[in-house]
C-alpha positions as CSV (number, residue, x, y, z in Angstrom):
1,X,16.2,-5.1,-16.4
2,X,19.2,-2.9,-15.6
3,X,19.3,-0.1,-13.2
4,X,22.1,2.1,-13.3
5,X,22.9,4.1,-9.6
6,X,25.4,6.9,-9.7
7,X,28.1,6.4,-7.1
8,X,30.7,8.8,-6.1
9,X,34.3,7.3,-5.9
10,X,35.0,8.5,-2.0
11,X,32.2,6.4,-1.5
12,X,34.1,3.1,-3.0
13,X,37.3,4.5,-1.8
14,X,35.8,4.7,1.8
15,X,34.3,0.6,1.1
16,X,37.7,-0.5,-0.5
17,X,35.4,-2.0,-2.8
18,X,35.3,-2.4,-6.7
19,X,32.7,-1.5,-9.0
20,X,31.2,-5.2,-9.4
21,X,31.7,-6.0,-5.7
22,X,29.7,-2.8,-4.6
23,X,26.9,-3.6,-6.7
24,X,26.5,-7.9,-5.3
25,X,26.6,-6.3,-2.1
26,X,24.2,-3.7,-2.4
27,X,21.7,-5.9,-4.7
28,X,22.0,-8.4,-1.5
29,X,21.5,-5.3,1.0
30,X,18.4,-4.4,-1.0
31,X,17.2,-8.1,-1.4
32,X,17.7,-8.5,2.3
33,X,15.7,-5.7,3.6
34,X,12.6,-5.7,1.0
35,X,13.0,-9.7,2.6
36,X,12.9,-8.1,5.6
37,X,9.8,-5.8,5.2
38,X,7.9,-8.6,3.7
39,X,8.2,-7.4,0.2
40,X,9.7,-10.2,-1.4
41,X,9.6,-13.7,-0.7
42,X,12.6,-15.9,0.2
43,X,13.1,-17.0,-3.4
44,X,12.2,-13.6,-5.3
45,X,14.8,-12.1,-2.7
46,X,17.0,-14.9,-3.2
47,X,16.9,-14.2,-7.5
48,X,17.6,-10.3,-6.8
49,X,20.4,-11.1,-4.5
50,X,21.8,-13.3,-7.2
51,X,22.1,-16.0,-5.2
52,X,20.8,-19.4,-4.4
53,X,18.0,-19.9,-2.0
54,X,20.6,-21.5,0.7
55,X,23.4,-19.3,0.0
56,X,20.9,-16.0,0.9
57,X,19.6,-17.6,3.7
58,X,23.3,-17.9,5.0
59,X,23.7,-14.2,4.0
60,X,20.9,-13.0,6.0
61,X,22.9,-14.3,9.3
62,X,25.6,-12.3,8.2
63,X,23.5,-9.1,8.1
64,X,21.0,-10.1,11.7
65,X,17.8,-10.2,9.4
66,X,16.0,-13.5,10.6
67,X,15.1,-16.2,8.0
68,X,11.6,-16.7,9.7
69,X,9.6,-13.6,9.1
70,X,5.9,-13.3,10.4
71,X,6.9,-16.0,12.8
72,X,7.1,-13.9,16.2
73,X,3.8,-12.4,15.3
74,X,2.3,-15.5,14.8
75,X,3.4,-16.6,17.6
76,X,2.4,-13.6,20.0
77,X,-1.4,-14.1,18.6
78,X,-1.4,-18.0,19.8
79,X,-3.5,-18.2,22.9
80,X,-1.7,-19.1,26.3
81,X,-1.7,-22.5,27.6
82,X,-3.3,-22.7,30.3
């Protein structure tokens, strides 16, 4: 499927970006944060962002979204040693 977003060109003046550069970063942007929310898996992420499975999980350093989501909950509901 195609989606087609209407972009003003002060905007890609402002990002000194090109069309097609614009549009990988913004699917991995999008990709990143439905990752984020728990929308999307790593992989289904991974295939919007157009990337590999390893090359999104390096990407989502670059933008401070952890790799390991539900982790920190999980581990807050583990029972304290005692």
């Amino acid at each position: 499927m195609k989606l087609e977003i209407e972009v003003p060109d002060s905007a890609l003046s402002a990002l000194r970006q090109a069309p097609d550069e614009l549009s990988a970063c913004l699917r991995l942007m999008a990709a990143a944060k439905l990752y984020e929310v728990g929308d999307l898996s790593q992989e289904r992420a991974a295939e919007l962002a157009g990337l590999s499975r390893q090359a999104f999980l390096v990407s989502l350093s670059r933008l401070a979204v952890s790799p390991f989501q539900g982790v920190e909950d999980d581990l807050t509901a583990l029972p304290s040693a005692p």
